[in-house]
C-alpha positions in Angstrom: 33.6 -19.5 -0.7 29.7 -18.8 -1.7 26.9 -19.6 0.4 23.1 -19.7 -0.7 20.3 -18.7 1.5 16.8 -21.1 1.0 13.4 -20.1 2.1 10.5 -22.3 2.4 7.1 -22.4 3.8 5.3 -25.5 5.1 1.8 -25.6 3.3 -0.3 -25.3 6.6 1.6 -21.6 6.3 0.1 -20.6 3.9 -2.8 -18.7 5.6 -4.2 -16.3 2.5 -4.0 -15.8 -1.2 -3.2 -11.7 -1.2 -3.8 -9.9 -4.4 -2.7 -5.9 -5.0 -4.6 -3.9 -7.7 -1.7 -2.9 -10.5 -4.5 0.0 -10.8 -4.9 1.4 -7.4 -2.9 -0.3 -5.0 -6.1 -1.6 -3.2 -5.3 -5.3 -1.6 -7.5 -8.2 -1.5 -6.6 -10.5 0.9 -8.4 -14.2 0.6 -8.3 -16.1 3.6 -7.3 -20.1 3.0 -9.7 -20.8 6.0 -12.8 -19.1 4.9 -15.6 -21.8 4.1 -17.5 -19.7 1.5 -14.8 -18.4 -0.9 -16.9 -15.8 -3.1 -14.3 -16.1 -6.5 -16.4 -14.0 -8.0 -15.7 -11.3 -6.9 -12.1 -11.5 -8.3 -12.7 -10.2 -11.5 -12.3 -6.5 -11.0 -10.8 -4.4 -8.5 -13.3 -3.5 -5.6 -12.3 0.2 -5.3 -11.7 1.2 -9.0 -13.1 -1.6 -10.9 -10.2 -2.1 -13.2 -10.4 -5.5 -14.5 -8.4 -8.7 -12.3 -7.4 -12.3 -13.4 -7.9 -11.5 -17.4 -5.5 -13.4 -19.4 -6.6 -13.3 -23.2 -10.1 -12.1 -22.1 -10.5 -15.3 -20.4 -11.2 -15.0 -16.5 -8.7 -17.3 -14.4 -10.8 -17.1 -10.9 -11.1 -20.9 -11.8 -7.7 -21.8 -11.8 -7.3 -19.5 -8.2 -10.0 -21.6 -6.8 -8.8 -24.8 -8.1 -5.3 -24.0 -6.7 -7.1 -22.5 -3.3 -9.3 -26.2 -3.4 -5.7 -28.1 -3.9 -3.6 -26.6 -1.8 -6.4 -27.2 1.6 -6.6 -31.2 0.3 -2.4 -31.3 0.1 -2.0 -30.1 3.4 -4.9 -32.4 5.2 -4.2 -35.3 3.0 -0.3 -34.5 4.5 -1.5 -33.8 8.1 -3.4 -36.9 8.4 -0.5 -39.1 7.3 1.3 -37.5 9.6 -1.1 -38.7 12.4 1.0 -42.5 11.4 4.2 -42.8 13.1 5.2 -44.9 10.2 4.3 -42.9 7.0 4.2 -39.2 6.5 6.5 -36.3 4.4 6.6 -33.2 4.9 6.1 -31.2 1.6 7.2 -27.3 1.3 7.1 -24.5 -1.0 10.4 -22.8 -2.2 10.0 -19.1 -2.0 12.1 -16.7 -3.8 13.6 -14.2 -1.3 14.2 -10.5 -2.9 17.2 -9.6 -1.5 16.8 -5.7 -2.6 13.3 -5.5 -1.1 14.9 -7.0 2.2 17.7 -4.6 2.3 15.9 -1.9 1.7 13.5 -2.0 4.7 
């Protein structure tokens, strides 16, 4: 006999985007509720300045804010269908759970 452990978040979870300087070890924590998200500042690490979000010399602070942008309108799209009695779902992100990073705690 197996069994298989699942872990998901509800959207409305998810309450900042947190990125670690490979550099440094400085973390950047972006709150999904902030109203003035400064993306800017995403391309280089605030304590050392080693470059962040390069791919191919092309900056991807777009894509973070478009996927910052989507994931707010998903999850109050969701939680005003969910206001209906009659229409609603309830959408979730699979996480992958590292079962040597939790064991060694």
């Amino acid at each position: 006999m197996s069994s298989q452990t699942q872990y998901f978040i509800e959207l409305g979870d998810v309450l900042a985007l947190r990125f670690k300087c490979k550099h440094c070890e400085t973390i950047v924590s972006l709150p999904m509720s902030a109203k003035d998200k400064r993306m800017e500042m995403l391309g280089a690490c605030p304590n050392c300045n080693e470059p962040w979000l390069l791919s191919c010399n092309v900056s991807i602070v777009p894509a973070v804010a478009e996927l910052t942008a989507a994931l707010l309108k998903l999850t109050a799209i969701i939680q005003e269908r969910d206001k209906s009695p009659d229409t609603g779902v309830s959408l979730m992100l699979e996480v992958k759970h590292d079962e040597t990073r939790a064991t060694s705690r």
